[in-house]
Backbone as a printed PyTorch tensor [residue, N CA C, xyz], in Angstrom:
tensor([[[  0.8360,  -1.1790,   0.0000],
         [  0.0000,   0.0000,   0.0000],
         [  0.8810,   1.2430,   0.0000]],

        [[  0.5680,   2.5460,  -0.5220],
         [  0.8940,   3.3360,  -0.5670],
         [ -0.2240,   4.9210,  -0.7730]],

        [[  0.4870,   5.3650,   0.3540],
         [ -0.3920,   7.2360,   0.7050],
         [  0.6710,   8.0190,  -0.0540]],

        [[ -0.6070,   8.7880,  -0.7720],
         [  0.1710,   9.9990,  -1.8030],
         [ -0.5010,  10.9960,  -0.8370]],

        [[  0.4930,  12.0460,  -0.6190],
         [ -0.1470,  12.9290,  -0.4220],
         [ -0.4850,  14.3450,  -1.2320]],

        [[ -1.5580,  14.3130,  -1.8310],
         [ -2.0190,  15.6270,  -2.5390],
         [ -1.9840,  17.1980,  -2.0690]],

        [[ -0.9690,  17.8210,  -2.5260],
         [ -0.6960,  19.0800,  -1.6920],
         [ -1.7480,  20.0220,  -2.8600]],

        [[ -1.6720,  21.2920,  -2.1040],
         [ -2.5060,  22.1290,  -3.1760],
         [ -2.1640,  22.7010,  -3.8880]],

        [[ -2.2670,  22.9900,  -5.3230],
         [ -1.6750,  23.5690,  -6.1880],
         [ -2.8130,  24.8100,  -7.1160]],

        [[ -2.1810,  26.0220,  -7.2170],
         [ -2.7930,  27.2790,  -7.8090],
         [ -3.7960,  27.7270,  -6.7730]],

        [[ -3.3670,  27.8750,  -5.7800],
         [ -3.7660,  28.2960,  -4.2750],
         [ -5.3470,  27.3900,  -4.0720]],

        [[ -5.7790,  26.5670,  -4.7150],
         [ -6.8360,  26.2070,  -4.5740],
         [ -7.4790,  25.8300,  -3.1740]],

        [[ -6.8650,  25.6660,  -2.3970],
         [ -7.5670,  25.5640,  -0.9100],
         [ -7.5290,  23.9070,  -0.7890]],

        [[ -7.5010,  23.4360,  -1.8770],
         [ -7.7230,  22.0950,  -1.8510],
         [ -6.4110,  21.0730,  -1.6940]],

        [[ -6.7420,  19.9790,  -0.9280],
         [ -5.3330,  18.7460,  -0.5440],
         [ -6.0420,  17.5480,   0.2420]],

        [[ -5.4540,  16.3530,   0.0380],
         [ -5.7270,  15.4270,   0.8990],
         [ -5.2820,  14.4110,   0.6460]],

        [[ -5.4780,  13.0530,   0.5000],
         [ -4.8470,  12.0480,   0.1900],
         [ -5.4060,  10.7910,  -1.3800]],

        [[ -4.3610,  10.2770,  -1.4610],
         [ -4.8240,   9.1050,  -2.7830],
         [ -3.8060,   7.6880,  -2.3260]],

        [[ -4.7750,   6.8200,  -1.4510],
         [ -4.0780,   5.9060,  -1.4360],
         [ -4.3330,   4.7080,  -2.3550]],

        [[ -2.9200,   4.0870,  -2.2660],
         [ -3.2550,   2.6020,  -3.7550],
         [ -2.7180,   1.6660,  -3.1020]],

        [[ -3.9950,   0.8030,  -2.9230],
         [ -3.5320,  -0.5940,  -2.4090],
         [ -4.1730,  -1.6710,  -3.4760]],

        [[ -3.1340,  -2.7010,  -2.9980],
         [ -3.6020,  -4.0310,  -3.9950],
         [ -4.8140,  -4.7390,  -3.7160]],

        [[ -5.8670,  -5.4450,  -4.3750],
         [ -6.7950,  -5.9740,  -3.7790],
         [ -7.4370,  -6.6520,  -4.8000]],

        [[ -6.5140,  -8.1080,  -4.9210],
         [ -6.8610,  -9.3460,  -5.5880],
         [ -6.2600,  -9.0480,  -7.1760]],

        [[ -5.0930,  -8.5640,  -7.1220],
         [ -4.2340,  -8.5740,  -7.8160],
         [ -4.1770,  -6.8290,  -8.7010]],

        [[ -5.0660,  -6.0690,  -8.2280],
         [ -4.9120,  -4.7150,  -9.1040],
         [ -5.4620,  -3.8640,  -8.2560]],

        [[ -4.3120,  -2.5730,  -8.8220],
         [ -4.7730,  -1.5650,  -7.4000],
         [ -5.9600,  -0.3180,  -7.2000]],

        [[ -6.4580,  -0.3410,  -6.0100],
         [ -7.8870,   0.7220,  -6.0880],
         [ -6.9570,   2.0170,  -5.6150]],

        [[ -7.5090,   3.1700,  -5.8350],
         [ -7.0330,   4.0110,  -5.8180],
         [ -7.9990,   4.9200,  -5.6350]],

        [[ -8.3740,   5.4810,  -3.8570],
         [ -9.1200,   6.0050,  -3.1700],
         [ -8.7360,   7.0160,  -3.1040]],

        [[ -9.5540,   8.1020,  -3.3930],
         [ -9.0680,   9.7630,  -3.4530],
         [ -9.5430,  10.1270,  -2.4360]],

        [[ -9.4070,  11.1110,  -1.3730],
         [ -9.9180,  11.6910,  -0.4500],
         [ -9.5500,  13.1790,  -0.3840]],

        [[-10.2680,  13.9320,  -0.6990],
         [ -9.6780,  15.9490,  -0.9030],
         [-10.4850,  16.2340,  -0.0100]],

        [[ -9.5320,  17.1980,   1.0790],
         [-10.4280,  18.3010,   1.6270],
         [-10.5560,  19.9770,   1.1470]],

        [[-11.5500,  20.1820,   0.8800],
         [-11.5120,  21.4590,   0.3060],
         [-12.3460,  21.5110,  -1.1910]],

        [[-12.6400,  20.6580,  -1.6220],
         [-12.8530,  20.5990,  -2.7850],
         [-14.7380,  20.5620,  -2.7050]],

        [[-14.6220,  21.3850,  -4.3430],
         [-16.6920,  21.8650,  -4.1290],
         [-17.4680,  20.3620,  -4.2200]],

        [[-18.6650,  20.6980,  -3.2900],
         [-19.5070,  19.4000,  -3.6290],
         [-20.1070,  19.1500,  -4.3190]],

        [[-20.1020,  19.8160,  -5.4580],
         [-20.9990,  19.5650,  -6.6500],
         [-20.3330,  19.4490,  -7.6930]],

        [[-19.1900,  19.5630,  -8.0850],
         [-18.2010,  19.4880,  -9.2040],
         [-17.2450,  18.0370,  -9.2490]],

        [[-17.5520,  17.7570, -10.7750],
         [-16.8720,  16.4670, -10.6660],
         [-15.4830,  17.0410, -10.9800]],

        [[-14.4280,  16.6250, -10.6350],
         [-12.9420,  17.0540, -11.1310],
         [-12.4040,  15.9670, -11.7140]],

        [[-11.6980,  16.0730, -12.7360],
         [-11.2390,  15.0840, -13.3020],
         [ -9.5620,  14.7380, -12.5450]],

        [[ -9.4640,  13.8940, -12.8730],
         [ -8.0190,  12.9980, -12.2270],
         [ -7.2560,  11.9970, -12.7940]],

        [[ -6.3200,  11.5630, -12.4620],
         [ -5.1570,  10.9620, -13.4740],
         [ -4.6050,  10.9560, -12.3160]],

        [[ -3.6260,   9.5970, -12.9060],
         [ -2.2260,   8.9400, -12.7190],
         [ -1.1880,   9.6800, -13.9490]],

        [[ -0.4530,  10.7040, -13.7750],
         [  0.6650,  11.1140, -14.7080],
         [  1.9330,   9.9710, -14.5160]],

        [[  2.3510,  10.4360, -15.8820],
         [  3.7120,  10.0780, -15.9400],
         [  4.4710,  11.1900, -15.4460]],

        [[  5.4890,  10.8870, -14.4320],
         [  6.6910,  12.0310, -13.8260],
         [  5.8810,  12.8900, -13.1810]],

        [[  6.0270,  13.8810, -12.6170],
         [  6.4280,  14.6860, -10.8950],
         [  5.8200,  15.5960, -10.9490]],

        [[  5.2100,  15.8120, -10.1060],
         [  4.3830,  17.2200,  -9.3980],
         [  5.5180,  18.1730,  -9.2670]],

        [[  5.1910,  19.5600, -10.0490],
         [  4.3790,  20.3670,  -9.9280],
         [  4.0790,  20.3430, -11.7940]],

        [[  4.4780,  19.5410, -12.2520],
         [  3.8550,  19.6270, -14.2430],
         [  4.5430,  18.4220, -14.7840]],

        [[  3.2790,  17.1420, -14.0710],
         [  3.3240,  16.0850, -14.7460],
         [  3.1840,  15.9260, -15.9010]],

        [[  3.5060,  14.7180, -16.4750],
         [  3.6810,  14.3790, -17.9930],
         [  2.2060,  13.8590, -18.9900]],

        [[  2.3780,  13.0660, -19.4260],
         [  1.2360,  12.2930, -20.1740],
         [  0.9870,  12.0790, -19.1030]],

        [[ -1.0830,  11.5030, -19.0810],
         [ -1.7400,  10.9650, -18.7150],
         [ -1.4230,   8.9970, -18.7080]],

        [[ -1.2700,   8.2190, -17.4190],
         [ -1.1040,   7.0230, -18.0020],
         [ -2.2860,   6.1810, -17.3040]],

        [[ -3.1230,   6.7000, -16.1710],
         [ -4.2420,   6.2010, -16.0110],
         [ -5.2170,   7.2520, -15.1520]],

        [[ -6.2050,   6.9670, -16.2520],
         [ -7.6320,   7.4800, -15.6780],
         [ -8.1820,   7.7510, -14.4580]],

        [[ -8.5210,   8.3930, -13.3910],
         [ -8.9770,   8.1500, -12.0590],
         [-10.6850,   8.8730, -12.1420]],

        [[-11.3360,   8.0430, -11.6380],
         [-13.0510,   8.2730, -11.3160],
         [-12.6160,   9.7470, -10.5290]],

        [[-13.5870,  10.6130, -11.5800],
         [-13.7360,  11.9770, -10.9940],
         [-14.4190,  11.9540,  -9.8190]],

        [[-13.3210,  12.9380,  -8.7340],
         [-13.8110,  12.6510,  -7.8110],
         [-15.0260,  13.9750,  -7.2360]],

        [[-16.4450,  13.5890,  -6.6040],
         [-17.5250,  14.3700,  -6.2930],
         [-17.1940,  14.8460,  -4.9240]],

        [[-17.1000,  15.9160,  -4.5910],
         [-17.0440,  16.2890,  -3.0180],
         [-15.8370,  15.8640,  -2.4530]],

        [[-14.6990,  15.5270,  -3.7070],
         [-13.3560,  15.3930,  -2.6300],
         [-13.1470,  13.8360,  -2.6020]],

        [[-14.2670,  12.7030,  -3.4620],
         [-14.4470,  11.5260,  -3.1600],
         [-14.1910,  10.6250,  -4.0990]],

        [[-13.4780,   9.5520,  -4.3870],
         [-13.9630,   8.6960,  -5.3770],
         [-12.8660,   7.3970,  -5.0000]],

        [[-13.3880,   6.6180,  -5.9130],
         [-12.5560,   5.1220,  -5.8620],
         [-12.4440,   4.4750,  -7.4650]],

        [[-11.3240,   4.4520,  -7.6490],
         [-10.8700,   3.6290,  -8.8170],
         [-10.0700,   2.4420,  -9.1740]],

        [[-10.3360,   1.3240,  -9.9190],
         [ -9.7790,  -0.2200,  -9.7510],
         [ -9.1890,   0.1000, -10.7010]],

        [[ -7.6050,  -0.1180, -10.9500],
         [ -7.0700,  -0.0880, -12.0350],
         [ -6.5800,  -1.2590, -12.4160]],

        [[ -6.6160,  -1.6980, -13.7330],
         [ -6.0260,  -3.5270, -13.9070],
         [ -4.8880,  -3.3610, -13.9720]],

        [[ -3.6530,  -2.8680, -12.9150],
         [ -2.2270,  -3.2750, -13.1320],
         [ -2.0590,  -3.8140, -10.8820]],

        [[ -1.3590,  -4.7430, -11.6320],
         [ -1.3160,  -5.0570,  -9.8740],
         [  0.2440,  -3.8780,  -9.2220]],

        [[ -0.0190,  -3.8910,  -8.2050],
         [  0.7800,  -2.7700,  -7.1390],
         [  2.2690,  -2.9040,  -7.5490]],

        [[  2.8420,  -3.9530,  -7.5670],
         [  3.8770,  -4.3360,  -8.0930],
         [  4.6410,  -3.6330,  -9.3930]],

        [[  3.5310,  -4.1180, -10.6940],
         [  3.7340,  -3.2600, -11.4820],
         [  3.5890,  -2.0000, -11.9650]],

        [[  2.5790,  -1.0220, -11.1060],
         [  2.4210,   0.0650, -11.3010],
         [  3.7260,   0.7940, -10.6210]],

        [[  4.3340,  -0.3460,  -9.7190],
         [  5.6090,   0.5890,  -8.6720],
         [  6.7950,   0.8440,  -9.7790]],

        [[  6.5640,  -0.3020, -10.3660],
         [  8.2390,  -0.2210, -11.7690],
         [  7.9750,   0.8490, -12.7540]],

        [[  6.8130,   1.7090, -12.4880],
         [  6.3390,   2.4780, -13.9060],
         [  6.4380,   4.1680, -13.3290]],

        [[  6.7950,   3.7200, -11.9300],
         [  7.6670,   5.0420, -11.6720],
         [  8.5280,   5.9760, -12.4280]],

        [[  8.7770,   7.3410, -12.1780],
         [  7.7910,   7.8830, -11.4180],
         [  6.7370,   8.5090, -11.9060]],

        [[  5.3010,   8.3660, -10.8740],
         [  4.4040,   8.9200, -11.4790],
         [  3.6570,   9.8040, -10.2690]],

        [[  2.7610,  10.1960, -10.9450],
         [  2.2210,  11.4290, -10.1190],
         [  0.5260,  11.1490,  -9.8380]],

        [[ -0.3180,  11.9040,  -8.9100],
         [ -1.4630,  11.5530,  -8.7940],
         [ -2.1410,  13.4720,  -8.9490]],

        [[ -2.9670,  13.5430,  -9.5390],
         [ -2.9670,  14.6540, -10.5220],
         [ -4.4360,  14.9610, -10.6860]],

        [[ -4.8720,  16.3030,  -9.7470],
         [ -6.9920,  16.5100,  -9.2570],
         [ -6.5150,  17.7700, -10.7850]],

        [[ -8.0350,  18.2070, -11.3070],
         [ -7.9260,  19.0710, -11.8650],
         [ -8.8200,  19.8950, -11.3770]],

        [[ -9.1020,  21.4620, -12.0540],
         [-10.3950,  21.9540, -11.1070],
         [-11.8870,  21.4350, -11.6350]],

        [[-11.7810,  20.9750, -12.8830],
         [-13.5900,  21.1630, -13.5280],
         [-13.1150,  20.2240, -14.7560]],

        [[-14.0590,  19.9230, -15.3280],
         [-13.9790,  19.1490, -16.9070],
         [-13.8460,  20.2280, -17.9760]],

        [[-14.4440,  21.7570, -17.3750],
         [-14.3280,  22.8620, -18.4800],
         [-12.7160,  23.3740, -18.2850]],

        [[-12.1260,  22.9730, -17.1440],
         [-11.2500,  24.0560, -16.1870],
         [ -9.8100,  22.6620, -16.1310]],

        [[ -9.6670,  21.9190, -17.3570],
         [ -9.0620,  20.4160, -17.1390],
         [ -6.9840,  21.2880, -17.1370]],

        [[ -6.9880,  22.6960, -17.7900],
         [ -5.4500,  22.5200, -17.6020],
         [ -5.4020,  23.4180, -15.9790]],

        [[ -6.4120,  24.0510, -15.0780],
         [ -6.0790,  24.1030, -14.1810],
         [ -6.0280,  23.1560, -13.2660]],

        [[ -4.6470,  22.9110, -12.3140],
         [ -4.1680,  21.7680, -11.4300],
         [ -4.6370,  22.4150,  -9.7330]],

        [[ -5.1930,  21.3510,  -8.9160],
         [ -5.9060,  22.2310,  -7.6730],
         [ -4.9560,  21.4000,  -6.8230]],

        [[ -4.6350,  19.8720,  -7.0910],
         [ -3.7670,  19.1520,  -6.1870],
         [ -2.8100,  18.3310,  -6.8940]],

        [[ -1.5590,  18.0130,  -6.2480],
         [ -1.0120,  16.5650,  -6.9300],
         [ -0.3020,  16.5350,  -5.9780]],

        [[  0.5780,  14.8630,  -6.1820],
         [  1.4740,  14.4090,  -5.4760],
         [  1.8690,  13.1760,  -6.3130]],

        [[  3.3860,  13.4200,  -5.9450],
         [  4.4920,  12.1110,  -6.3720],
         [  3.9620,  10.6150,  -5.5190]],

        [[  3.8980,   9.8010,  -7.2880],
         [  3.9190,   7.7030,  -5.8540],
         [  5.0430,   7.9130,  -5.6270]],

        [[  5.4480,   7.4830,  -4.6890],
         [  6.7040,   7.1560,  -4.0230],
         [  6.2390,   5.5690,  -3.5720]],

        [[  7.4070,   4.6500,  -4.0300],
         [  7.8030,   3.6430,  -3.6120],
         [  7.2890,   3.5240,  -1.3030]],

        [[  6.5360,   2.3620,  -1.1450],
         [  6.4590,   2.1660,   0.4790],
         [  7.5060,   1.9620,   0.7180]],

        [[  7.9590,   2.2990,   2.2970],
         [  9.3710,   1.7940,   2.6870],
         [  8.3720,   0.6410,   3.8070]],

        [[  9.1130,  -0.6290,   3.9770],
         [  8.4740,  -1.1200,   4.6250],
         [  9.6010,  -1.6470,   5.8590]]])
């Protein structure tokens, strides 16, 4: 398992966490923002490379409503760790997709 932590970016008020754990071979990836409006879906991504101006998009994340969402991605934990580094990446709006409100670097668990 691994906690990203989403700092705020373009003063948005907004931050919180995206953790990815394995669960029956591929990892969910639970968003949790505080600060973020309750009525706006924001779109989200797994980037390729580093917060503060990640790269390509390399996986999709369920826009999250009120700061909320959960996404199953088909790569197990293992292999999403070798595809480092990547980034976890809120936007503000679907109209508003090149403004960035949060991100944060995966970093490898130390266990």
């Amino acid at each position: 398992m691994a906690t990203v932590a989403l700092a705020t970016q373009n003063a948005s008020g907004e931050a919180g966490t995206a953790t990815l754990k394995e669960v029956g071979g591929k990892v969910v990836v639970t968003l949790d923002i505080v600060g973020a409006p309750a009525d706006v879906a924001q779109p989200a991504h797994i980037h390729m490379g580093a917060c503060p101006e990640p790269g390509a998009v390399k996986y999709p994340l369920t826009s999250p409503v009120g700061g909320k969402s959960e996404t199953t991605l088909d790569v197990s934990f293992d292999d999403l760790m070798a595809q480092l580094p990547l980034a976890v990446n809120v936007h503000k709006s679907v109209a508003q997709s090149k403004v960035y409100v949060a991100c944060g670097d995966v970093t490898k668990p130390s266990y």
